[in-house]
Residue frames as qw, qx, qy, qz and C-alpha x, y, z in Angstrom:
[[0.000, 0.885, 0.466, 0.000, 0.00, 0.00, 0.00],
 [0.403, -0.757, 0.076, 0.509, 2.80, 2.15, 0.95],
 [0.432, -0.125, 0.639, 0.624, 4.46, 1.64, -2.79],
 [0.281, 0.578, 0.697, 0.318, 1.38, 2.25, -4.54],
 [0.169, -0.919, -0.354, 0.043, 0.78, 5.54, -2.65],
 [0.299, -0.438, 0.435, 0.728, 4.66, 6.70, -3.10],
 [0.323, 0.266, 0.666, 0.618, 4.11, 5.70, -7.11],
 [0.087, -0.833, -0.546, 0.032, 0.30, 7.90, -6.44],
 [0.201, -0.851, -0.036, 0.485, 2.10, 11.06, -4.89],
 [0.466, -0.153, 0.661, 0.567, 5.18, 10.57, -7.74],
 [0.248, 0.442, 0.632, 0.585, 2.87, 10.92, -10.60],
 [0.070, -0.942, -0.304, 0.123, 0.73, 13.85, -8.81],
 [0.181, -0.832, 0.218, 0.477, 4.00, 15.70, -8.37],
 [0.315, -0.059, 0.698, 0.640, 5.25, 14.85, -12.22],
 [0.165, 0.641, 0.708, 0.245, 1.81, 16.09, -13.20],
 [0.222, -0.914, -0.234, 0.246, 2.27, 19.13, -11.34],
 [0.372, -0.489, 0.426, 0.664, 5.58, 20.05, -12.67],
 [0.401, 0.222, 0.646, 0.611, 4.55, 19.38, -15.94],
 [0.046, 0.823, 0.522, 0.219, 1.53, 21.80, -15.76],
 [0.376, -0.753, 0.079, 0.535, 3.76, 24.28, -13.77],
 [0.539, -0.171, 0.544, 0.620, 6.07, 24.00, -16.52],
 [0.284, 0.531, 0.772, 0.203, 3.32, 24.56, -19.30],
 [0.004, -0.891, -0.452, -0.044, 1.92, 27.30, -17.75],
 [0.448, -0.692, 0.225, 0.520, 5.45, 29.16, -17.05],
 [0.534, 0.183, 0.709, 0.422, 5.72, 28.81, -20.76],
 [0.025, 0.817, 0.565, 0.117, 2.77, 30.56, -21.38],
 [0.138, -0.964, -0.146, 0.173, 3.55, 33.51, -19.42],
 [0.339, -0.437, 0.495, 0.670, 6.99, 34.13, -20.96],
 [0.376, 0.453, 0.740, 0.325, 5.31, 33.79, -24.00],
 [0.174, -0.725, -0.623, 0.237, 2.91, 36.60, -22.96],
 [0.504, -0.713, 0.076, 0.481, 5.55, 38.44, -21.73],
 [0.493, -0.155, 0.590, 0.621, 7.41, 38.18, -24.85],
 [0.183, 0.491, 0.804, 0.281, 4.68, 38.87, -26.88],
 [0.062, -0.928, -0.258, 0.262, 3.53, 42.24, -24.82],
 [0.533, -0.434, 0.299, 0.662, 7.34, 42.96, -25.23],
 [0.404, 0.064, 0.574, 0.709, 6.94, 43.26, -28.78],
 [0.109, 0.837, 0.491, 0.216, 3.91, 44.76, -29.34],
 [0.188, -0.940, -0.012, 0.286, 5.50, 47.96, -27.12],
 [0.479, -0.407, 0.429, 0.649, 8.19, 47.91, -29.17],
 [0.295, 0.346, 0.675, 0.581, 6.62, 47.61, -32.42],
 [0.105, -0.923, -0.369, 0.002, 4.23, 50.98, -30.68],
 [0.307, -0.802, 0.122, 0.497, 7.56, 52.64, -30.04],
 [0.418, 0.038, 0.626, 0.657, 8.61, 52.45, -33.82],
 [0.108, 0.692, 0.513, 0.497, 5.78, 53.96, -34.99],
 [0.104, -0.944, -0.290, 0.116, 5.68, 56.64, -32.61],
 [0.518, -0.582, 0.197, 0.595, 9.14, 57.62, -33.39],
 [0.336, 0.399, 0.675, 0.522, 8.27, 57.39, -37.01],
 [0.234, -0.860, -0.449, -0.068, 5.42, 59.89, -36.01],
 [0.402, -0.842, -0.145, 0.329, 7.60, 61.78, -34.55],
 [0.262, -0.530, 0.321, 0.740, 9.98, 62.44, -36.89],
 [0.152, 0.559, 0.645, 0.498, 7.64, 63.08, -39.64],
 [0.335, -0.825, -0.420, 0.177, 6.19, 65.75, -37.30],
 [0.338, -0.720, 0.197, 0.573, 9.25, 67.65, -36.26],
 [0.504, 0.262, 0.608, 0.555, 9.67, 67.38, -40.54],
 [0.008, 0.768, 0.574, 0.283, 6.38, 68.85, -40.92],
 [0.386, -0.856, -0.123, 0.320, 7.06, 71.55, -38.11],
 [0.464, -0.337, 0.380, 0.726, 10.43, 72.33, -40.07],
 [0.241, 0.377, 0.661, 0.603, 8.50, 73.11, -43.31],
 [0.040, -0.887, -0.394, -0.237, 6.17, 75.09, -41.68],
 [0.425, -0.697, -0.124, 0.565, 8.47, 77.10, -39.98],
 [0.426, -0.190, 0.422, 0.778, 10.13, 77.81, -43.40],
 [0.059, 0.706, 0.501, 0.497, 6.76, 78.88, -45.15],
 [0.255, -0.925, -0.223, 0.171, 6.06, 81.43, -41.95],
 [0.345, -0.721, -0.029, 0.600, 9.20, 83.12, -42.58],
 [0.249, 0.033, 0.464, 0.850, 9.20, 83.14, -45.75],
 [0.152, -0.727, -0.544, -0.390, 5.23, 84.39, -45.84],
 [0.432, -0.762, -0.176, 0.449, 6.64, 86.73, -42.89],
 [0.188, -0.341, 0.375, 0.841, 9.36, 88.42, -45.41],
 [0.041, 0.271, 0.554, 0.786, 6.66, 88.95, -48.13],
 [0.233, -0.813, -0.517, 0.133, 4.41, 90.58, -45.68],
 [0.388, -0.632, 0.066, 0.667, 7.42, 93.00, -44.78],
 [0.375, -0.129, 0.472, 0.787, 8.09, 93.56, -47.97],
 [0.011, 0.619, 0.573, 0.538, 4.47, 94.29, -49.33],
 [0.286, -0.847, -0.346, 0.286, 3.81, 96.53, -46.34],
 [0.423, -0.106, 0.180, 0.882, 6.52, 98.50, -47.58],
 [0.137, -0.024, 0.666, 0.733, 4.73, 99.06, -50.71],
 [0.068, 0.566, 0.775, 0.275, 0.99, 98.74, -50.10],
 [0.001, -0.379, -0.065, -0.923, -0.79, 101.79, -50.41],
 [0.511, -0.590, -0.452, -0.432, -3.91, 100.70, -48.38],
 [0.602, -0.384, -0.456, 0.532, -1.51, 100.47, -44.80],
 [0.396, -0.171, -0.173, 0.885, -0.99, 104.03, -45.38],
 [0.212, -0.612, -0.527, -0.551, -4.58, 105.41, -45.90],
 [0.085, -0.184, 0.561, -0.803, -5.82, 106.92, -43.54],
 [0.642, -0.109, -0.297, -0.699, -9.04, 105.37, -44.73],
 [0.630, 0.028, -0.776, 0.011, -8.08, 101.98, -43.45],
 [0.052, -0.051, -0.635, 0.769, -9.03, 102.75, -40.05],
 [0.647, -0.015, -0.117, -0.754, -13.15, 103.07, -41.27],
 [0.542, 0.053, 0.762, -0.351, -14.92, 100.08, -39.18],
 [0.729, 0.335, 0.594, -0.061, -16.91, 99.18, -42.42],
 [0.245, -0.327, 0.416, 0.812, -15.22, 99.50, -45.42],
 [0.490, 0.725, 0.342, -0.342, -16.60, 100.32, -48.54],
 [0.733, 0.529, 0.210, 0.373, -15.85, 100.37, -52.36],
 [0.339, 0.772, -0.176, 0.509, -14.77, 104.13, -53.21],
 [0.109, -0.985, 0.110, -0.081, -12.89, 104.51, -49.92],
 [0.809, -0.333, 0.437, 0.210, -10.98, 101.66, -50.68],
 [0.616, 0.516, 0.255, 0.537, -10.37, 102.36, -54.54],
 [0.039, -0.998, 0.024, -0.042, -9.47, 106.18, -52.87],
 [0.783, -0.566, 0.213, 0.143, -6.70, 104.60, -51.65],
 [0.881, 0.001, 0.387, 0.272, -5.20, 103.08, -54.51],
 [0.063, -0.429, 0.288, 0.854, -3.03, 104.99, -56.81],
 [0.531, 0.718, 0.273, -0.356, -4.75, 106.24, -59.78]]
């Protein structure tokens, strides 16, 4: 009885290891698996991100260049230096007053 019930415990614990074993498997798996996904999320946001800071570079170069052809038409425009331009609702002829003739 004693042999049978050694052989009994034996196979419980060799069943138990094996499912231990199984399931430790699993969670490295998981693990392995989460691993990658954040990794494969931190590629693309870095992608993202330096497309962005691209995009941000381009626009910085349109604003200063659309900043130096402001300066340069303000020079020149006749309507900045009306005195008309200062009427709350404008209106044809005191805007064509403006212009040179």
């Amino acid at each position: 009885a004693d042999v049978f019930q050694s052989n009994e415990e034996d196979d419980r614990k060799v069943r138990r290891r094996e499912k231990n074993r199984v399931a430790a498997q699993r969670s490295r798996k998981k693990q392995t698996q989460k691993a990658d996904k954040l990794h494969e999320e931190y590629e693309s946001l870095e992608q993202e991100n330096t497309s962005l800071k691209r995009e941000i570079g381009k626009l910085t170069d349109e604003m200063k260049h659309l900043s130096e052809v402001l300066k340069d038409h303000e020079k020149i425009c006749p309507l900045l230096h009306c005195t008309m331009n200062f009427v709350t609702i404008p209106r044809p002829d005191a805007l064509t007053s403006c212009l040179p003739r």
